[in-house]
C-alpha positions, -999 to 999 in steps of 0.1 A, spaced: -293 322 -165 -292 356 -154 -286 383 -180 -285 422 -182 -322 439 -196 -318 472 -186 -319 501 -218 -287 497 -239 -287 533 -250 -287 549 -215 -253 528 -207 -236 539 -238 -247 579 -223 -236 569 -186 -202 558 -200 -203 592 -222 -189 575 -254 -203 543 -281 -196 510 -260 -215 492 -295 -243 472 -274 -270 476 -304 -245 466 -336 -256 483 -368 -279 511 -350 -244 523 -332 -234 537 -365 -260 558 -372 -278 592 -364 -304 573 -336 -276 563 -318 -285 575 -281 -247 590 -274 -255 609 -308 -291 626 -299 -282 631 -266 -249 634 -252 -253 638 -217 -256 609 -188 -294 599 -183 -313 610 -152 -332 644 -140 -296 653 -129 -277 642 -159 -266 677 -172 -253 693 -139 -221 700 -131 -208 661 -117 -180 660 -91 -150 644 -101 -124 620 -78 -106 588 -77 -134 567 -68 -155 577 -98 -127 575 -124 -125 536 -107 -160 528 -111 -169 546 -143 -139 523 -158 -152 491 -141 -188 498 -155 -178 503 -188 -157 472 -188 -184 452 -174 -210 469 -198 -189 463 -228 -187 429 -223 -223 423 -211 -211 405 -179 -223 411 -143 -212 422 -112 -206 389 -96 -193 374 -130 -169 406 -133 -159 394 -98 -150 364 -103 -129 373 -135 -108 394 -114 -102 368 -87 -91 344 -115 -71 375 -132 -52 379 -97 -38 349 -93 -25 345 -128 16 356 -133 16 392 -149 -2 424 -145 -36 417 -134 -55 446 -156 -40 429 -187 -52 396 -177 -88 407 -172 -90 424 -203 -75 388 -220 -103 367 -200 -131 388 -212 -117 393 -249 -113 350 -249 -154 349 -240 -172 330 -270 -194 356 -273 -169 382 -277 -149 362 -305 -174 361 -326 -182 393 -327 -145 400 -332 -147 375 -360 -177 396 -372 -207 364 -372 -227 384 -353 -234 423 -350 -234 428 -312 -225 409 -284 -260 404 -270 -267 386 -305 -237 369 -303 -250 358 -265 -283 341 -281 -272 322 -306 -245 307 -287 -273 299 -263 -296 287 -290 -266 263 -299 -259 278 -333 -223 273 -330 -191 246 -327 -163 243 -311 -135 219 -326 -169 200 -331 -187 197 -309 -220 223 -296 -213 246 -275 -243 271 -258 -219 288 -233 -213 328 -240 -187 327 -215 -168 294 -226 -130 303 -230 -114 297 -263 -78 283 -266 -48 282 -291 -62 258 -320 -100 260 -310 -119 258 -346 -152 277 -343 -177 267 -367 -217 275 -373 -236 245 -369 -254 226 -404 -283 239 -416 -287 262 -393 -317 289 -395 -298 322 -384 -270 322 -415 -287 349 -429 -282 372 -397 -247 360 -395 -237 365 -434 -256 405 -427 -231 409 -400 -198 397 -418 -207 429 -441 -204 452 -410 -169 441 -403 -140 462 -417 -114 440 -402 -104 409 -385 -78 408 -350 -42 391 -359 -49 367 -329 -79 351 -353 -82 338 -386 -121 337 -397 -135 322 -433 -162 345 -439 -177 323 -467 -174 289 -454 -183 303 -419 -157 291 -397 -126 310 -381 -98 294 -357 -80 307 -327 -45 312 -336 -34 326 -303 -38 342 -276 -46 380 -276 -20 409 -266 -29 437 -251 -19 462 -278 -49 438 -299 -76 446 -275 -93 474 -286 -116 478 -257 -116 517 -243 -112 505 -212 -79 519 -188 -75 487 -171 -56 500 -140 -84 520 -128 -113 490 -133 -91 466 -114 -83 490 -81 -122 490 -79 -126 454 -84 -102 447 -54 -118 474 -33 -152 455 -39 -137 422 -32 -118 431 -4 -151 449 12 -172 417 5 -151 396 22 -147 419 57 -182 416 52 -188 380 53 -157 374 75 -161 355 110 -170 377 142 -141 395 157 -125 368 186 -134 391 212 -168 384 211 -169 348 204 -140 341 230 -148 343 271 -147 376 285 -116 375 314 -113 402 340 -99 431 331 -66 433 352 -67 459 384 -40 482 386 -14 488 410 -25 516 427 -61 499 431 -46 466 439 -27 485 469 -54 504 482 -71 488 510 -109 496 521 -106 515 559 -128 489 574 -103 460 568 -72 478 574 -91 489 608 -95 448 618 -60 443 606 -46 467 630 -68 454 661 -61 425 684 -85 394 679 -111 394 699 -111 370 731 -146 348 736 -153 354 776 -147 332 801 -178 313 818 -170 315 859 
């Protein structure tokens, strides 16, 4: 299963604000946005250009970052996004907020959503009952999400139900029984990802759109049989001197033998 490693700190600076990849460490002074506030690189603090296309991928990068997906994973939301009935930003943004992974942290069980990640994968949680080790699984209306029995990281999640200053209306969690239950689906005015959505979806369909000319078929052109380009009229009338010469003349006669 592929997964993001690079540094979580130098995202949060690229993005220039918190995007809340390391939980708890976020909050305080070591924070990497709060030591250094500039974009990582030897050319971090000049003067950067700004224009369209980097207001589009800076907000597709921090979507994609804040919800520890990848490029081809972000893709693929979109395409699904697009062909739902609405406006397509707000259906991304409600495909990536329904992710497993993210609910819990939205429930507060876990303090990050790379921690949320493993223990999904280490199959530390339920869903209506049954185990689940898919981050990306999509929760529905009714879903009860529950830890698993005797389970060796309640300690972790009990730490991170302290970090949690309040719950979304779209969810209902027990923070003493550990369990929570999907009473909806979320709006958009309950996502509280900073995030402008029309901005990371014009980028996604420029990307899409250049992948497939990419991989499209050869132009017909060159797979179909070249036919001869058509003469025109004054070449078509234009006669050679040597064959208008021999129309002109009488045949010629074979002589005679006496």
């Amino acid at each position: 299963m592929a997964r993001d490693t690079s540094p979580q700190c130098k995202q949060c600076r690229r993005e220039g604000q918190k995007l809340f990849l390391k939980g708890e460490r976020c909050l305080t002074d070591k924070c990497g946005v709060e030591r250094r506030a500039y974009p990582p690189g030897d050319h971090g603090r000049g003067r950067q250009k700004q224009s369209e296309y980097r207001v589009q991928l800076r907000e597709k990068q921090k979507a994609r970052r804040y919800y520890g997906v990848l490029e081809g994973q972000f893709r693929r939301y979109y395409e699904k996004a697009s062909r739902q009935p609405g406006i397509t930003g707000e259906n991304l943004l409600m495909l990536l907020e329904s992710r497993l992974d993210n609910v819990i942290v939205r429930l507060g069980f876990a303090a990050s959503r790379r921690q949320a990640r493993q223990m999904v994968r280490h199959g530390h949680w339920h869903v209506n009952g049954r185990r689940v080790d898919i981050p990306s699984y999509q929760v529905r209306e009714g879903d009860v999400i529950s830890v698993k029995t005797e389970t060796g990281a309640e300690a972790i999640i009990r730490d991170a139900t302290e970090l949690t200053a309040q719950v979304p209306a779209w969810l209902q969690a027990d923070h003493d029984g550990l369990t929570a239950k999907v009473l909806r689906k979320p709006e958009r005015r309950e996502i509280t990802t900073p995030v402008q959505e029309p901005a990371a979806p014009s980028r996604s369909s420029r990307s899409i759109a250049g992948s497939a000319t990419r991989s499209a078929t050869p132009c017909a052109a060159s797979c179909s049989p070249r036919s001869p380009a058509p003469r025109s009229r004054a070449f078509a009338s234009r006669a050679s001197p040597t064959s208008s010469r021999r129309s002109r003349a009488s045949p010629r006669t074979s002589p005679t033998s006496s």
